[in-house]
C-alpha positions in Angstrom: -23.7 -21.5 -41.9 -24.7 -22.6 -38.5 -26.4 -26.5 -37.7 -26.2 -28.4 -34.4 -23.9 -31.8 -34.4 -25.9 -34.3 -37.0 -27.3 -35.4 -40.2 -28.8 -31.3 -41.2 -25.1 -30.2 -40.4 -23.4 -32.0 -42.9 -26.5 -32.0 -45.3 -26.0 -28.3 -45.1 -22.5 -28.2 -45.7 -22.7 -30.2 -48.5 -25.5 -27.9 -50.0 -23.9 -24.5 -49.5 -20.3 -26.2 -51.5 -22.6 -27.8 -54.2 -24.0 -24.0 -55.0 -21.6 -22.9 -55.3 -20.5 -20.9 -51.8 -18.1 -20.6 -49.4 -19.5 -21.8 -46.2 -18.1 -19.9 -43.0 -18.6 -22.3 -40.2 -20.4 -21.0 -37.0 -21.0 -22.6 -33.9 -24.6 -23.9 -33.4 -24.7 -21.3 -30.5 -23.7 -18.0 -32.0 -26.1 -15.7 -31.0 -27.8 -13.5 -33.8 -26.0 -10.7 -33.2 -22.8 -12.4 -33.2 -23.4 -14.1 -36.2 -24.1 -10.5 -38.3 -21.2 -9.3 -36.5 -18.9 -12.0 -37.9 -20.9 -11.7 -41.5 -20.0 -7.9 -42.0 -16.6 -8.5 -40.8 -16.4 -11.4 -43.7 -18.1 -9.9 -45.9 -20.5 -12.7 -46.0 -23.9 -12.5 -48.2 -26.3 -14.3 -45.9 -26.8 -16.8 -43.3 -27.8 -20.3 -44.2 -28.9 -22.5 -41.1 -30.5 -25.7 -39.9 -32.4 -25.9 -36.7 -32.7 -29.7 -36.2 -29.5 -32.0 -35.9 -32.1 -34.8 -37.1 -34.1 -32.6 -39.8 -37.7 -34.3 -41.0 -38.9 -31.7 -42.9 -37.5 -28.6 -46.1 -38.6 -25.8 -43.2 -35.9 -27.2 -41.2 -33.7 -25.7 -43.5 -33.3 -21.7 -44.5 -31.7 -18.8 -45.4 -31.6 -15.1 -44.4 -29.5 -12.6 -46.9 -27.3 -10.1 -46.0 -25.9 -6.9 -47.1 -22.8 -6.1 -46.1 -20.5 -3.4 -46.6 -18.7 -5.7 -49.4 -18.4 -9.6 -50.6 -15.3 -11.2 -50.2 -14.5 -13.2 -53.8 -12.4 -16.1 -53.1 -9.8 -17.9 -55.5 -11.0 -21.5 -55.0 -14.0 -23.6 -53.6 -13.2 -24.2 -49.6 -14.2 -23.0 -46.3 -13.8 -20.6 -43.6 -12.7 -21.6 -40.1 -13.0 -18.9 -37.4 -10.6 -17.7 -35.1 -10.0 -14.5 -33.4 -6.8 -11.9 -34.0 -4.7 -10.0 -31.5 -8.0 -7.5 -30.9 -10.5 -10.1 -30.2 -12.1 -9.3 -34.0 -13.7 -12.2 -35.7 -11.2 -13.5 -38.4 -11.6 -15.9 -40.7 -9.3 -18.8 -42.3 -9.2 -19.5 -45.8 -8.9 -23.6 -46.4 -9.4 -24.7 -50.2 -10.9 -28.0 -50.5 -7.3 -29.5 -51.0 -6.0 -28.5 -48.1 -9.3 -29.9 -46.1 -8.5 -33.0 -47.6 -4.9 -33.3 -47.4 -5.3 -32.8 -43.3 -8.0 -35.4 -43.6 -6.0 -38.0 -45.2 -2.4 -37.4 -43.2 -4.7 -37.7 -39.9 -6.7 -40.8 -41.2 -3.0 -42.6 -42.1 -1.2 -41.3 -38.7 -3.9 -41.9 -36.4 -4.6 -45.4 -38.4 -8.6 -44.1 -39.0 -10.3 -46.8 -40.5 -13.4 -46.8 -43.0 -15.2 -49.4 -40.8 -14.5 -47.0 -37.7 -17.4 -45.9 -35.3 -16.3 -42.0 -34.3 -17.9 -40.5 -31.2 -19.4 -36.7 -32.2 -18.9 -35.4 -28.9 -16.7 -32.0 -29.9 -19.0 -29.5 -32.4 -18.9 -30.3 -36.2 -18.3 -26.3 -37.0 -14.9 -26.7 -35.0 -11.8 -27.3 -36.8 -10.9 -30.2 -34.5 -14.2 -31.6 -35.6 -14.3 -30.7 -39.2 -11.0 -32.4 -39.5 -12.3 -35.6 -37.4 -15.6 -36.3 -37.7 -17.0 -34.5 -40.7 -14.7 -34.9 -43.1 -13.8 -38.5 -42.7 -17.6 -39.4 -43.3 -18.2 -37.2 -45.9 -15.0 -38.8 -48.2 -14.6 -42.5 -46.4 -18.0 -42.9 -45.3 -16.4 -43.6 -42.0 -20.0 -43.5 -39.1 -20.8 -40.8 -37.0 -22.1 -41.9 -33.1 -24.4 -38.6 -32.5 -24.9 -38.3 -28.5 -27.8 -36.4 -27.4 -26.9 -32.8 -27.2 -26.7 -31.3 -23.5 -26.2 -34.0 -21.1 -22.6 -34.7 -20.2 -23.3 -38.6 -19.9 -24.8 -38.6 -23.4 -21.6 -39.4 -25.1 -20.6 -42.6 -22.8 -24.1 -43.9 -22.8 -23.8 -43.4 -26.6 -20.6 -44.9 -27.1 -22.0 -48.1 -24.9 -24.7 -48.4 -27.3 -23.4 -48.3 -30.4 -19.9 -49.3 -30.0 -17.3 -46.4 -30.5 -14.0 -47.3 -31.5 -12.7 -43.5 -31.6 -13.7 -41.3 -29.2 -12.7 -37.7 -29.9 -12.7 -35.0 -26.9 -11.2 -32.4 -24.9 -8.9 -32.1 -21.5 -12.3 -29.9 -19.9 -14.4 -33.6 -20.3 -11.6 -35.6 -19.5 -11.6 -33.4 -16.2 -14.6 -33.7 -15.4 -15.0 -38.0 -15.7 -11.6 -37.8 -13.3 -13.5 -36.0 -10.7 -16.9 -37.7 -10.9 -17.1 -40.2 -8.1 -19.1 -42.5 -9.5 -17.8 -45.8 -12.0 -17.2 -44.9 -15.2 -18.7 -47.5 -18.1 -16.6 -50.1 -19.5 -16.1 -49.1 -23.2 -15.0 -52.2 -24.3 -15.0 -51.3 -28.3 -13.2 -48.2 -27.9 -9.8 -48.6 -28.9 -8.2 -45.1 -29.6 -9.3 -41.8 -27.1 -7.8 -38.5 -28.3 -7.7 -35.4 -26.8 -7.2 -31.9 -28.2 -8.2 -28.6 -28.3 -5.7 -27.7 -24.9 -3.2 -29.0 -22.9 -4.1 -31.7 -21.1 -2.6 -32.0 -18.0 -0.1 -35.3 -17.5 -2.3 -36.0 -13.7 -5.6 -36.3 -15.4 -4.3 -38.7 -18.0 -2.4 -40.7 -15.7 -5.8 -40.9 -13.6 -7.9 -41.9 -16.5 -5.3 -44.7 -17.6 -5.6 -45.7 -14.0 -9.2 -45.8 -13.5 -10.9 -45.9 -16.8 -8.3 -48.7 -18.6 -7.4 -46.4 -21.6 -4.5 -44.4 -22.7 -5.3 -41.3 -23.9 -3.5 -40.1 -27.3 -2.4 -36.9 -27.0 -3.4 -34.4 -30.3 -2.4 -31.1 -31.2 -3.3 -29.1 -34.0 -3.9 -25.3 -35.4 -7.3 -24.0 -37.4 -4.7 -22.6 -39.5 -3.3 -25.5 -40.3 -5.1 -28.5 -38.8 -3.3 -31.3 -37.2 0.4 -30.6 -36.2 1.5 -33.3 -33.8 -0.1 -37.2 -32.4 1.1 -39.5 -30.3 0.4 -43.0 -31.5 1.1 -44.9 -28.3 -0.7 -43.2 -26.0 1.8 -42.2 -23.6 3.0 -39.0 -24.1 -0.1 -37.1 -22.3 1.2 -39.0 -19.4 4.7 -37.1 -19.8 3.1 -33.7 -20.7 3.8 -34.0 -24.4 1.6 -34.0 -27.3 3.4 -36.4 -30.1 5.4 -36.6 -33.1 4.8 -34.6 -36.0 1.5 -36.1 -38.1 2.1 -37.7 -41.4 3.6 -35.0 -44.1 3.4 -32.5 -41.3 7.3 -30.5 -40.7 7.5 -29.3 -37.3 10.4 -26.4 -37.0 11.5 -24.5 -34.1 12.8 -20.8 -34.2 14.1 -18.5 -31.5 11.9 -15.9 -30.5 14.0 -12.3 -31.6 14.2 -9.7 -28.3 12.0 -11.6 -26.4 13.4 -14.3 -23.5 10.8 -17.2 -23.9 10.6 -20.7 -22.5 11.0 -22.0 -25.7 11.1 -21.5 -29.4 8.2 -20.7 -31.6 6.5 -23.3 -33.7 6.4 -23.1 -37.7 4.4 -25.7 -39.6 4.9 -26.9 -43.0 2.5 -28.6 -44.3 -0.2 -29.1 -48.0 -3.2 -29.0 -45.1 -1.7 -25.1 -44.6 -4.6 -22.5 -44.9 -4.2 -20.2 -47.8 -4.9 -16.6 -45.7 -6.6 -15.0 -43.1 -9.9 -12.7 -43.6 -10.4 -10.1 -43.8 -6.8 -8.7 -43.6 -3.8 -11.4 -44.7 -1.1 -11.9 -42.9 2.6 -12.7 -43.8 3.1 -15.6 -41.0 -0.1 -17.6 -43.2 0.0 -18.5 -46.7 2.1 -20.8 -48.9 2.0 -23.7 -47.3 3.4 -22.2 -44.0 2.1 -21.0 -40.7 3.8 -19.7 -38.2 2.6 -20.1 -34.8 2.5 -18.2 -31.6 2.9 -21.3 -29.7 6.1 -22.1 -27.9 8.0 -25.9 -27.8 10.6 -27.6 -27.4 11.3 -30.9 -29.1 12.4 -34.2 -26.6 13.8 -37.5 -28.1 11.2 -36.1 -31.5 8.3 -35.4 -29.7 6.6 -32.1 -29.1 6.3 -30.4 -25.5 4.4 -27.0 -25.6 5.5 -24.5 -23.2 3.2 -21.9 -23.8 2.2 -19.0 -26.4 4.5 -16.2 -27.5 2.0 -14.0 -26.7 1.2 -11.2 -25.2 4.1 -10.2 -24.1 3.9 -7.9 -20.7 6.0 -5.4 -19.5 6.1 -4.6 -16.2 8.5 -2.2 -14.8 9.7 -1.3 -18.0 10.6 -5.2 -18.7 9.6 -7.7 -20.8 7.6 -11.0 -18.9 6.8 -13.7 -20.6 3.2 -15.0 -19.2 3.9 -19.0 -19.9 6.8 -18.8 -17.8 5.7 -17.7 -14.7 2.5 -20.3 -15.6 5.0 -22.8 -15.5 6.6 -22.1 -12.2 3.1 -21.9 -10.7 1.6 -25.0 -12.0 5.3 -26.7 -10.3 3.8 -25.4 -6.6 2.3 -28.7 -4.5 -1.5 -27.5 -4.6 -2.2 -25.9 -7.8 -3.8 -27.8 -10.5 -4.2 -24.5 -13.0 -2.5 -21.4 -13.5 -3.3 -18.4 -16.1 -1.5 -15.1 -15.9 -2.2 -12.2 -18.2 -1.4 -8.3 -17.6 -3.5 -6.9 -14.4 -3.5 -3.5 -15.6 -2.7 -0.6 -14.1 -3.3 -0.1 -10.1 -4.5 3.3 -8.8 -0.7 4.2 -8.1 -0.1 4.0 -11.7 1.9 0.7 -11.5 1.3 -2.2 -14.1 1.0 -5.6 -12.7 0.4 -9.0 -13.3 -2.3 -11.2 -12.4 -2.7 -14.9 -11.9 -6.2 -16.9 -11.9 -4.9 -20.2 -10.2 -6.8 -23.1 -9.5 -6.0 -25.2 -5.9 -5.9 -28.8 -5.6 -7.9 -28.7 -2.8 -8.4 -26.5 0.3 -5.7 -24.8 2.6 -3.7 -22.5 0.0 -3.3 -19.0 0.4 -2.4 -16.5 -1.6 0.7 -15.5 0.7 1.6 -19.0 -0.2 1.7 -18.7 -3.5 3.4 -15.0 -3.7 6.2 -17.2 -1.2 6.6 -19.8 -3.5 7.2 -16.9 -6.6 9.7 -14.9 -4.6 11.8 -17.6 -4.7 12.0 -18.8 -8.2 11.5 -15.2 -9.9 12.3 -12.1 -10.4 10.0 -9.6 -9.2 8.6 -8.0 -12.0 7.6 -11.6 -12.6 5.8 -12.2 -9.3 1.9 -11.6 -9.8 0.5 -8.8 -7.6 -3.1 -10.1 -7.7 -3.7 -13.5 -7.4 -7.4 -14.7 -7.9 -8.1 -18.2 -6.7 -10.7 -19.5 -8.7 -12.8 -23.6 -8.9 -11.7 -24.0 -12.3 -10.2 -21.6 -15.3 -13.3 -19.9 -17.1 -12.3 -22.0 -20.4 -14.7 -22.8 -23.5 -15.9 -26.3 -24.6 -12.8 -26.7 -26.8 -10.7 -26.1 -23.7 -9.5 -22.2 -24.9 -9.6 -19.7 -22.2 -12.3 -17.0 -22.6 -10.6 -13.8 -22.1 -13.9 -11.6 -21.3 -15.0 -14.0 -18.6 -11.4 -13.8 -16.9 -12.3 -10.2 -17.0 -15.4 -11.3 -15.2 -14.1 -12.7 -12.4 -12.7 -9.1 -10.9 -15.8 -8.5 -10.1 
């Protein structure tokens, strides 16, 4: 199914679960193409959509079929999140209903979500960070929705002026941007919890928004595979470059990585909100109430630091190098805001290589700075060989870095 943020999305998504079907959420702005690429791959029967947020009429509703090479029968009623494998292939999650609704309720009582709440729906509905926070809490408590206008980045503060947000959902990408706007930023004197999720946020830009806005922002961090994981209740821990305690009901456990030096240990969740399996292939680190993640942590004084992804690993020179590490050395140069390092490929001598899209403070660094700064904290095969300085990381609205367009940028 695919709806912009509003009243036809969840009208929709209560239609296709009352047919019954299995709605797989897409975003409102899959393409066509996309969208039958992702339905063969899922084995979906058809595409149900709505083209208004606000629909007046039946017509805004319909429904094309499809015929794949095969339906995929499901155990139980639920719904498919989407999510990419190893390859870039569309996969989809398998939630049941309880799970949904499990997730709901631990982030409702850790988060302190109440029914007489006024959420801000300024992250997509189709998203699991916005199933889980905005659609599902109005469909079961009845909690409102604050719809901004879709398309304008002041929408959602004019909106939450207006009608008086108390919860305003979002990501580090907006946060960025209201840090480096120049102009005064509105008082938002209903608003009582801000949460950020989606990405790391970076500890400087919620220091600054404490700072200039008045607010703390609470730090959340979850999975689609097994929705919220970790929140911080006070409001600090962005500031310190953690994301928070484990959510209600939620086990957090930390495993060494086998062969493989990492800057911390992998991440495996426990939890009834756990997804059931992956589509159209399962997978042995999903399922039974555990998901194992390829994120990388390390637990201070009970609260959860991420220090990267386990993978891909690279090897260069015939060694093993962990990406999030030399990330982490970068981002602790005077002058870079942003790093993201990822395999180069091979040069035209037939050497692999690493390189690193890094995003300055401000003006004056150089490259030979940067390559200065490595030799002296890393080994070599660590040291990236092409280093791309670039205005910001290309990054999607949920904060995730967009692997084709970092392929882009060599041009």
């Amino acid at each position: 199914m695919r709806a912009p943020n509003g009243q036809g999305f969840l009208a929709l998504l209560l239609g296709v679960l009352r047919h019954p079907a299995v709605p797989v959420l897409l975003d409102s702005q899959t393409p066509d193409a996309e969208a039958h690429r992702i339905m063969t791959v899922l084995g979906a029967v058809g595409l149900a959509g709505c083209r208004a947020a606000w629909p007046e009429h039946p017509d805004d509703f319909g429904f094309q079929g499809f015929t794949g090479d095969g339906e995929v029968r499901l155990a139980e009623p639920g719904i498919i999140k989407l999510t990419s494998g190893s390859t870039g292939e569309p996969r989809g999650i398998e939630t049941p209903l309880p799970a949904l609704l499990a997730d709901e309720e631990n982030l409702a009582a850790t988060m302190g979500i109440k029914e007489s709440d006024r959420i801000l729906a300024a992250v997509p509905l189709a998203h699991s960070y916005g199933l889980s926070s905005l659609a599902v809490p109005t469909l079961v408590r009845g909690t409102m929705l604050i719809i901004p206008e879709a398309g304008n980045p002041f929408s959602p503060l004019q909106a939450a002026v207006e009608l008086d947000a108390t919860v305003f959902p979002t990501t580090p990408p907006y946060l960025e941007g209201l840090v480096q706007w120049e102009g005064d930023l509105p008082s938002l004197d209903s608003l009582r919890l801000l949460i950020s999720a989606g990405a790391p946020l970076r500890p400087e830009t919620a220091r600054r928004i404490h700072r200039s806005w008045g607010h703390r922002v609470h730090a959340f961090y979850g999975a689609s595979e097994c929705g919220g994981i970790a929140y911080d209740p006070e409001g600090s821990a962005a500031e310190e470059g953690l994301v928070g305690q484990a959510v209600r009901h939620v086990s957090i456990e930390l495993e060494n990585v086998p062969g493989q030096e990492a800057p911390g240990r992998h991440l495996v969740i426990r939890s009834p909100a756990v997804a059931r399996r992956y589509l159209p292939c399962e997978d042995p680190r999903l399922g039974a109430g555990r998901f194992e993640s390829d994120d990388l942590g390390v637990l201070e004084h009970g609260s959860l630091r991420l220090q990267g992804r386990l993978g891909p690993v690279v090897k260069i020179r015939g060694k093993k190098v962990h990406p999030a590490e030399v990330e982490h050395i970068l981002t602790q140069m005077p002058g870079i805001r942003e790093a993201y390092v990822h395999s180069g490929g091979v040069t035209s001598a037939g050497r692999d290589i690493l390189e690193a899209l890094v995003v300055p403070e401000g003006k004056g660094l150089s490259r030979r700075a940067i390559t200065a700064w490595c030799r002296g904290r890393l080994a070599p095969e660590k040291i990236p060989r092409r280093i791309l300085l670039v205005a910001e990381l290309p990054r999607s609205e949920r904060g995730k870095i967009e692997f084709r367009r970092v392929l882009g940028l060599r041009a």
